[in-house]
C-alpha positions in Angstrom: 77.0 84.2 88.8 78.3 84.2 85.1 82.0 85.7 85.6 84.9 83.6 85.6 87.4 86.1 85.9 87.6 88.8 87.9 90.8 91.7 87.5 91.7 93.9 89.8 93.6 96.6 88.0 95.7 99.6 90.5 97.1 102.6 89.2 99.3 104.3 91.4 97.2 103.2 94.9 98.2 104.6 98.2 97.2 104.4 102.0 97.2 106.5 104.5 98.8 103.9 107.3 101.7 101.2 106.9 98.7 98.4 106.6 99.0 95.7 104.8 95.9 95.2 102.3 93.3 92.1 101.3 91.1 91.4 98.6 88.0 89.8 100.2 84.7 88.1 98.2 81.5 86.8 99.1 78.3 85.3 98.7 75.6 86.6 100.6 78.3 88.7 103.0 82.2 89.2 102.5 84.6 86.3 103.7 87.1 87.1 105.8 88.0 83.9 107.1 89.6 80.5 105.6 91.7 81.8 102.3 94.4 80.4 101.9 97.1 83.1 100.5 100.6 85.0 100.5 102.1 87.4 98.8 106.3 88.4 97.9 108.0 91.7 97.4 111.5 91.4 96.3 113.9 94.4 96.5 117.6 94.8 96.2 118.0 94.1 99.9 116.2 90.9 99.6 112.7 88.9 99.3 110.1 89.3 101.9 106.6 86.7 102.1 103.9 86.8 104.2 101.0 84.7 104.6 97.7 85.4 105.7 94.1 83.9 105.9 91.8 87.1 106.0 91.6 88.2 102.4 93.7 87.5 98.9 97.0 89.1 100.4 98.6 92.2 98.8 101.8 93.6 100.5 101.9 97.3 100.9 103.5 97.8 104.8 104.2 101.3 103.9 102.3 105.0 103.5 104.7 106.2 100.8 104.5 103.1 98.6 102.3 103.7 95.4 101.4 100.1 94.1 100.6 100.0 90.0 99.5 96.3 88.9 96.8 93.7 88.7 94.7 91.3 91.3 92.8 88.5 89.0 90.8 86.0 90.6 89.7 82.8 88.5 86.7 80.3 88.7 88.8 77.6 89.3 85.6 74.9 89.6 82.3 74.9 91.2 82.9 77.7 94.2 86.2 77.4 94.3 88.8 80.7 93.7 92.1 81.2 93.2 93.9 85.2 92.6 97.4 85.7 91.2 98.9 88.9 92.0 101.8 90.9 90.4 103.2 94.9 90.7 105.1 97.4 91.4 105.9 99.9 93.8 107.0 103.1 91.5 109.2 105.0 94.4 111.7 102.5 94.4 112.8 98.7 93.6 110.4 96.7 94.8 108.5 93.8 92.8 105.4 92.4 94.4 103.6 88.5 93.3 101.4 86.7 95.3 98.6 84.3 95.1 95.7 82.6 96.8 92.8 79.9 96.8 89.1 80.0 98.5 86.7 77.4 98.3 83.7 80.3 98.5 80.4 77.8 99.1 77.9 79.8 97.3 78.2 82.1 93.8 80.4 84.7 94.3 78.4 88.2 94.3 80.7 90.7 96.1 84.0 91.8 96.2 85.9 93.8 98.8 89.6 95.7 99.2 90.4 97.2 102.3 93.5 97.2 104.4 94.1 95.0 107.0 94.0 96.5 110.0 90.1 98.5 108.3 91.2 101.8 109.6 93.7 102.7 107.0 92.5 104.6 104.2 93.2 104.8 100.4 94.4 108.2 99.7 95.8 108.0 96.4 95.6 106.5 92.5 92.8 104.6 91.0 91.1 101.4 90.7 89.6 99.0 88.4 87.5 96.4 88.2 86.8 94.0 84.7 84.2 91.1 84.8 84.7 88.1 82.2 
């Protein structure tokens, strides 16, 4: 009920499937319905966005990518959320930003990642969490 900033922090994460992953919150149960979010890799081929309304969005469509960077979702007002995104993908050229807004309805008390299709697994790396 008392943080106002919540960061994500990856360190060389990796999945096991080409999913796609999503940062999900909640109060009471996770949400996994009515954010609004997208997220942006760039490479030297060219710029790639996707939206999606299941979770703050990360981009990751790929086993062999290992992501290094940092989620952080603010206490915008009240219950409302928003999440800027930014990393890297350390095999090759690729840049990833993205960001995100949830209007929560109720104090935020849990905090989810997964990928998202759920049956990919993380297989590699480390995560972090920091409360402000």
């Amino acid at each position: 009920s008392w943080a106002k900033r919540i960061t994500l922090l990856f360190n060389g994460v990796s999945t096991n499937g080409a999913s796609n992953w999503v940062v999900r919150i909640g109060n009471g149960s996770i949400i996994s319905t009515g954010y609004s979010s997208s997220s942006t890799y760039f490479t030297s081929g060219g710029v790639t966005t996707q939206s999606n309304t299941s979770g703050f969005f990360i981009r990751s469509d790929n086993a062999a990518n290992f992501i290094s960077g940092a989620m952080v979702i603010y206490n915008f007002s009240g219950d409302t959320w928003v999440e800027t995104w930014v990393g890297g993908n350390g095999q090759n050229t690729q840049t990833h930003l993205g960001g995100g807004q949830l209007a929560l309805g109720g104090v935020l008390d849990r905090i989810q990642l997964t990928t998202l299709n759920g049956t990919d697994t993380f297989d590699a790396g480390a995560i972090n969490i920091m409360y402000e």
